[in-house]
N, C-alpha and C positions, 0 to 999 in steps of 0.2 A: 117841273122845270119848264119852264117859257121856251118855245121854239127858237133858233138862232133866224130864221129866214122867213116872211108871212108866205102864205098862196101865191099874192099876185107878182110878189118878188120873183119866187121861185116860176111860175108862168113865163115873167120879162126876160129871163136868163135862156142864154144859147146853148146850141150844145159844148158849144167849145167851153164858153162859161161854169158850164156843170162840171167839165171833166176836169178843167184846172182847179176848183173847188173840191171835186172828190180824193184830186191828189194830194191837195192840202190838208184834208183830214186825215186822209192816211197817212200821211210823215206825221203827221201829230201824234195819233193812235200810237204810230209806231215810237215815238220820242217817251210817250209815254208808258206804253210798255217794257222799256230798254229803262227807263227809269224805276218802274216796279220791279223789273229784276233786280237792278243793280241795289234797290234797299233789299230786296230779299235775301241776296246773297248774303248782304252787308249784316242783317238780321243773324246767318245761318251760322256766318262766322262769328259774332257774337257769342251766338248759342254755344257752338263746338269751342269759343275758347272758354265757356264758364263752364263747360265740360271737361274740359280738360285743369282748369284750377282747382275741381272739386275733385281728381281725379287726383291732384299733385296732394290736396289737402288731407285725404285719405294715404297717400302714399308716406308723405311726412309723418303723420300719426302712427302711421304702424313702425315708421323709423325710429320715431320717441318714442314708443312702449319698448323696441325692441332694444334702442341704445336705454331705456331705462332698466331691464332687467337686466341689462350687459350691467351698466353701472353698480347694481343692486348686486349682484354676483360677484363684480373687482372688489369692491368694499366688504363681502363678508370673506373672500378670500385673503384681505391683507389685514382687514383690521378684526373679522372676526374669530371664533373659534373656528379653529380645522376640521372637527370631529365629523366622522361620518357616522351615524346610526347602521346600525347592519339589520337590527330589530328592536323590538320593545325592553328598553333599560341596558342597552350596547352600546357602549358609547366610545370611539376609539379616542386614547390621550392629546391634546392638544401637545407636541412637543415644544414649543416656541414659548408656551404660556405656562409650563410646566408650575414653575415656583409658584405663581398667584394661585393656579390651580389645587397644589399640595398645600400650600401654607396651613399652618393649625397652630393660633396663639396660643392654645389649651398644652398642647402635646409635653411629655414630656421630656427632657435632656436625656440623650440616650448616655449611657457609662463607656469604656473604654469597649468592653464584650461585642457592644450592639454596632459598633462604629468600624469595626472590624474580625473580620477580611471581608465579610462577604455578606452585599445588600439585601442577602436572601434571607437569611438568618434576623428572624426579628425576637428570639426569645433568650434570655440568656440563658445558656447551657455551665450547669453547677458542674465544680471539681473539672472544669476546661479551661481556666483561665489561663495558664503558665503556654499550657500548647496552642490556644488560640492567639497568642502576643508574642512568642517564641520566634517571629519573623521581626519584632521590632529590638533595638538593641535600648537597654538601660544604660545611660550615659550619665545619669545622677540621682542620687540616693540620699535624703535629706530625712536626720532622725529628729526627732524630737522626745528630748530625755530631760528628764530630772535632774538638776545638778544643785550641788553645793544645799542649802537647809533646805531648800524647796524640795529637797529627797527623804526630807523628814517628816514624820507622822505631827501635829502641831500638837495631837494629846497625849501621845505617851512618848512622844519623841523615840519614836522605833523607828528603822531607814524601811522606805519601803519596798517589796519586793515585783519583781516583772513576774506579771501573772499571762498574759497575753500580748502577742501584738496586732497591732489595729495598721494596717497596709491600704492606702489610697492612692491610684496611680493615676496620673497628671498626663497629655499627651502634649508634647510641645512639637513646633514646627520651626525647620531650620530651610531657612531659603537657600538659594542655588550658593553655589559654592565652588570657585574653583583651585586648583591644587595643579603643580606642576611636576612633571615627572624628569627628572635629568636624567640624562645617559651619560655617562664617562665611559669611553673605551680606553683601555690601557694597549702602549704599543711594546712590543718585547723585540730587545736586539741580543742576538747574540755574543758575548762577548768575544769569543775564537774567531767568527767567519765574519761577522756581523748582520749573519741574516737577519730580516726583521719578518715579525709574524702578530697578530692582530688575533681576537678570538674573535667568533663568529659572531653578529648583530642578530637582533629580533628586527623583519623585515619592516619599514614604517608602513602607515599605511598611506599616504601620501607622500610621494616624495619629494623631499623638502619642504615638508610642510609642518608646523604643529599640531596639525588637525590629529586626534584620536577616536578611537570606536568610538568610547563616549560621549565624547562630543559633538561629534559626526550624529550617532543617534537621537543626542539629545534634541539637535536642530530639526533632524527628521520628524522627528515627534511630534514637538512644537508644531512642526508648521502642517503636518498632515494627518494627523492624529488628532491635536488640539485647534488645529483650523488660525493660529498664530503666525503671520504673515512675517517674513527676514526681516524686515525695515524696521517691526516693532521688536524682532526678535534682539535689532540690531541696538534700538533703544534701552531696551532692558539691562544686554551686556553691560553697553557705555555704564548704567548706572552702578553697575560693580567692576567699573575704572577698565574694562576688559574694550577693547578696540577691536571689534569685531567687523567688516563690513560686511553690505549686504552682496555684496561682488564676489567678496572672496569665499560665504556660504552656499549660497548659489551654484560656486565652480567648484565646492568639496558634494554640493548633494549629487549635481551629473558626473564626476568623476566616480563617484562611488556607489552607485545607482549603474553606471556602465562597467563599471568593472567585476563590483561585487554581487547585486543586485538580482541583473541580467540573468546569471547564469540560473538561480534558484526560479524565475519568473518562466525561463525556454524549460525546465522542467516541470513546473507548475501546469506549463500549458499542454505539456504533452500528458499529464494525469487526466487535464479537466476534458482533450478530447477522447477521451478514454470511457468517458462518461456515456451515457443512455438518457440521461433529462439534463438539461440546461434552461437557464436563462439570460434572456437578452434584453439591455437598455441603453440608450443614449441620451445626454444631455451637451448643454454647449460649453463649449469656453474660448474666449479671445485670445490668438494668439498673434501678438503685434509686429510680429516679426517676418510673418509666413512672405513668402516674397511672390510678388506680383498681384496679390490683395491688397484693398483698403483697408486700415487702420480699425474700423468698424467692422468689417465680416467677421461671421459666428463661425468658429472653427467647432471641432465634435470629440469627445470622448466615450468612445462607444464602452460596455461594460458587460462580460461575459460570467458567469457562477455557476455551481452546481448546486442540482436542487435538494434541502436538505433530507427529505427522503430518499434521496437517492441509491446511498450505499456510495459512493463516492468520496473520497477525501472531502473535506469543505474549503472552499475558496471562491477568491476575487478576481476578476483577472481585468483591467482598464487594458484599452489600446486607445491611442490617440492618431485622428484621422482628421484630414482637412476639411473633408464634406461630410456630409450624411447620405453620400449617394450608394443604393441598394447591394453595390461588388464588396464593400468594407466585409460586412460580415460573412459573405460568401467568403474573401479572400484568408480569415483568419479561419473560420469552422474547417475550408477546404472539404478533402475529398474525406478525412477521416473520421471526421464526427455523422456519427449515424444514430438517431435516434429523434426522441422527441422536445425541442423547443418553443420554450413558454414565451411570451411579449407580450408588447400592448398591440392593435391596430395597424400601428405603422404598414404600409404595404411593401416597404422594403424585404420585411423578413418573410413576409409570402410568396418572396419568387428566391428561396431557398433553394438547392439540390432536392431530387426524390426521397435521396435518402432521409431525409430530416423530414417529418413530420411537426408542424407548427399548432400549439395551444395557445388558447385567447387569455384574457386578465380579467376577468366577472368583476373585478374593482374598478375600472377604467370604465365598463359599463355602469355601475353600480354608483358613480362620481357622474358622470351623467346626468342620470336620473336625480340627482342630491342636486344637483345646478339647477333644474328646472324646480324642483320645489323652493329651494332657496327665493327665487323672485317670488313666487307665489305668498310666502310668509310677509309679505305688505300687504297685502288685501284681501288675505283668506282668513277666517279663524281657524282652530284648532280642529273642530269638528268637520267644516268646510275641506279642509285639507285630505284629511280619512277620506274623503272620495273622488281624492286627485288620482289620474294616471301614477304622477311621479311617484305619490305615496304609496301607493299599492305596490308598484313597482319595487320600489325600495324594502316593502316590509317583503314579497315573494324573494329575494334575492338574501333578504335581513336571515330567513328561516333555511338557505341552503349554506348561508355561513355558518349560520349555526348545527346544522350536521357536521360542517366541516370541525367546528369547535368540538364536538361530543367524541368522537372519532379520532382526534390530534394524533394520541397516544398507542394505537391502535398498529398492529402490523401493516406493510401494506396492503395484505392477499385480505386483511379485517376492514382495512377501510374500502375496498374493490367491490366487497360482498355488501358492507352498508351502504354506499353509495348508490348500486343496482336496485336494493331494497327500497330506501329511504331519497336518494335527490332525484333517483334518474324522473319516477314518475312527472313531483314538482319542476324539475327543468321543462319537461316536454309538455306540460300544462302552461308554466309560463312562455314558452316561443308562441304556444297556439294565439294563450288570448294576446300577444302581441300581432298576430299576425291578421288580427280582429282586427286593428287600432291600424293596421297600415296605408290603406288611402284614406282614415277619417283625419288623422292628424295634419297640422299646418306646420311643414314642411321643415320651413324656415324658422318656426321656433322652436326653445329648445327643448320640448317633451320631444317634438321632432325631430329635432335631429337626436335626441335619445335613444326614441323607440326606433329609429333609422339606421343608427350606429348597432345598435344591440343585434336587431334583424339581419347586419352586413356580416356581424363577430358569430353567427349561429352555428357554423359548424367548427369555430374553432373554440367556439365557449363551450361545448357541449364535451369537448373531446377530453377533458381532466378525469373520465368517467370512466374510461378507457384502461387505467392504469391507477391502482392504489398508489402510485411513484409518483405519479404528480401533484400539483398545488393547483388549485382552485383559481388563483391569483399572481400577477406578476410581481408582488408586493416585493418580494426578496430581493429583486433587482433594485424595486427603489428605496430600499434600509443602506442598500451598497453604495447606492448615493449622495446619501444623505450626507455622511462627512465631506465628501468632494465638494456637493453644494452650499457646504456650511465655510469650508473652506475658502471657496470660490467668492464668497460676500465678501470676502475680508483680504481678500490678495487681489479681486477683480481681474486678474487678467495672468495668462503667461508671457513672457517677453521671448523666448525663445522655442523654435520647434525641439530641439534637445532639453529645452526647459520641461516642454511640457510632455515628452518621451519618456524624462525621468519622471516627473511626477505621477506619467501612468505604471510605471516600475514602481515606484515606493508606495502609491496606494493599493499598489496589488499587495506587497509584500505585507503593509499595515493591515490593511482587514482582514487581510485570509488570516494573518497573527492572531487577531481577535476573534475570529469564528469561531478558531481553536482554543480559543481560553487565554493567551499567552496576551503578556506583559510587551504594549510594543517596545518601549526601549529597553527591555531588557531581552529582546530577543535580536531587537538592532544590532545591540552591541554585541551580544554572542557571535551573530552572522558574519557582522565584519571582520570580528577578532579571527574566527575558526576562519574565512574566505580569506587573510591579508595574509596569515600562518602557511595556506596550501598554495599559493604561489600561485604562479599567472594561468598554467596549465591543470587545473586540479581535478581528479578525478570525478568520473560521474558518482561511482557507489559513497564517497566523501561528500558529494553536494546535497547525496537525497538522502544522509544522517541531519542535514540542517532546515530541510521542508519545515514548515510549521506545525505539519501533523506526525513529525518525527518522533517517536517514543525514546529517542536518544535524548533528548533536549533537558538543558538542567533542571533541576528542583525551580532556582527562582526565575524561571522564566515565565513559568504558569500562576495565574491568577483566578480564582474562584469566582469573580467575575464575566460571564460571556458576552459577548456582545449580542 
């Protein structure tokens, strides 16, 4: 680069001349270094913003794999099978899919024997037929005989004679039906004094009302039992000219659910806290009416049982609660229930009293573990799979249900002894190499949060070990739910806090019915008929002849059937 100034110039220059020249370079220099910063900066922020886009771009992608296996997970929960594998060739029934699942165009027509009483029974049993039908009534008998020359022999014209008979019984079905019952009272006067005298009445069971046991049970049924919502119960009536509304069934279920109901449900629960194992569940239901709520809040139906190894009665018991807040099931266990209680996770029932001892649900862990493999079956093969966490997981857990299967039938103090033997070791193998997996996994997905939850549940999944008495599992609690929430698809909502009071009353009354074997409406209608008879004030020893595990209770109220 050529000099800006020769020799002789720079010679002719003064001093003053040099110093205003050297200060012109220096504001240059500096013009110019104030310039290279400011692109540097300009550069720096650049850099730090495609730092930070690659930064958002990586962020978004872990968002789309993670909303993908969310997505990948809602879709096999709605549309595909249910089944959870417990181990190799375990497959728990799809309920929802039942029929496609059962169907067999091969099978064949089962006869009157196989179709009743009882689903259990799949072979026909010879010389039982009169006793296994002896509960259905013969309403018509259709012969077919010989008459007139067709009773004649066509070659030697001899009448023929009856050498046997050939009996095929036809099951017919007679829809609902209803029938009216009159009362006439007669009034009697004296003729001398004129006193008048009346004979005494069978108390109604609503007053003023035409509502009967019957029919009272039948609507119960209907709609908690069979999951048949009033409005369609209401349709149906109309179709057999019967004007039934849904207003007026509604205010016979809570009148008689408060009346009759109640009193069997405060004895029920004085048995179940009587109890030494329990279980605990909640789910939601809307209730539209609750005052000072929106129209939208999730109200709660908490759900109390005893376990069926217990040694306890068996029963159901709903209580309906506004919230899901942690005092509910304190308030109802109280001070009296002392013992061991099963759930899922929830952390509500981990701040129980001392006296309650809390068990975890190894299915809510187990369901988990099934969700993170579930995403995985888009991109993994079969064999791929066998050396997933989640697999592994599933099949170590598959093989302590399966003790639990071997075992079922076993006393408690037998299943105590095989449990020690045979799960305690594999339980305490699988915490270990879980506790391998615990800072290597990604947090946020869901093996992680799997192996996370599982590791949180450790000492209260471990504790089933504890006591031959308990269950491995909360499952029991959510069998008990299952009509509620079968229910609840099809009514969507309760309209009233008393609405949904009684229906935690009637579905206590209905399952605990069913765990006992018993016929719901025909234990309804017993209930109410025996509770309308004993009057407003009836005695306790009279109430607990009508529990559901009463050994007073009729012939037809029991059904071979269990739920």
């Amino acid at each position: 680069m050529d000099p800006i100034f020769t020799e002789e110039q720079l010679n002719r220059m003064s001093s003053k001349d040099m110093r205003s020249l050297l200060k012109i370079m220096m504001q240059h220099q500096q013009k110019q270094e104030e310039t290279l910063q400011k692109q540097e900066e300009t550069l720096q922020k650049q850099e730090t913003r495609i730092q930070l886009l690659e930064e958002q771009k990586k962020e978004l992608e872990f968002l789309n794999a993670m909303l993908s296996d969310r997505l990948t997970l809602a879709q096999k929960k709605r549309f595909g099978a249910s089944s959870e594998k417990y181990a190799e060739g375990y497959t728990q029934m799809n309920l929802f899919n039942e029929a496609e699942q059962e169907a067999d165009p091969n099978a064949a027509e089962p006869d009157l024997e196989e179709v009743h009483p009882s689903p259990y029974r799949r072979k026909k049993r010879r010389g039982k037929k009169e006793e296994d039908l002896s509960s259905f009534e013969t309403t018509e008998v259709i012969e077919y005989k010989l008459t007139g020359t067709d009773g004649y022999c066509p070659d030697c014209n001899t009448k023929y004679k009856v050498v046997t008979k050939e009996t095929v019984k036809r099951l017919k079905f007679i829809p609902a039906r209803f029938e009216v019952v009159e009362e006439v009272t007669f009034v009697y006067s004296c003729p001398k004094c004129g006193a008048m005298k009346r004979p005494e009445k069978t108390a109604p069971l609503l007053k003023g009302s035409v509502a009967t046991p019957s029919l009272v049970a039948g609507i119960m049924n209907a709609k908690y039992v069979n999951g048949m919502p009033l409005a369609r119960q209401e349709r149906e009536f109309a179709r057999y000219d019967l004007d039934l509304s849904t207003k007026t069934m509604a205010n016979w279920i809570i009148q008689c659910a408060d009346r009759y109901l109640q009193p069997l449900y405060d004895l029920m629960k004085e048995e179940l806290l009587r109890s030494k194992y329990l279980h605990g569940d909640e789910t939601r239901i809307q209730v539209i009416d609750e005052p000072d709520q929106k129209g939208s809040t999730q109200n709660w139906m908490w759900v109390y049982l005893t376990d069926e190894s217990s040694g306890s009665p068996q029963m159901v018991l709903f209580q309906y609660e506004r919230t899901r807040a942690g005092y509910h099931p304190k308030e109802f266990l109280g001070n009296l229930f002392e013992g061991y209680f099963t759930c899922d996770g929830y952390q509500a029932y981990h701040s129980l009293p001392d006296g309650i001892t809390v068990t975890g649900c190894m299915a809510h862990a187990r369901r988990r573990f099934d969700e993170a493999l579930t995403v995985l079956k888009k991109d993994f093969t079969k064999e791929q799979l066998k050396e997933t966490t989640a697999y592994q997981a599933m099949a170590r857990i598959g093989i302590l249900y399966k003790i639990e299967e071997m075992i079922r039938d076993k006393s408690p103090e037998e299943r105590y002894e095989e449990r020690q033997k045979q799960a305690k070791p594999l339980l305490e193998a699988f915490f270990e190499w879980l506790h391998t997996l615990e800072d290597s996994v990604d947090r946020s997905s869901l093996i992680g949060e799997a192996v996370l939850y599982t590791l949180n549940q450790e000492v209260y999944l471990k504790r089933y070990l504890e006591d031959g008495h308990l269950s491995i599992d909360n499952l029991a609690a959510e069998r008990s739910l299952k009509n509620f929430a079968t229910g609840r698809r099809n009514w969507l909502f309760a309209k009233s806090i008393h609405g949904a009071q009684a229906s935690a009353t009637v579905y206590s009354i209905t399952e605990t019915a069913m765990l006992n074997g018993l016929k719901p409406y025909h234990y309804l209608t017993y209930v109410l008929e025996k509770m309308k008879d004993l009057g407003p004030f009836p005695e306790k020893e009279a109430i607990l002849e009508l529990l559901p595990w009463s050994t007073s209770l009729p012939a037809d109220c029991h059904s071979n059937l269990k739920k």
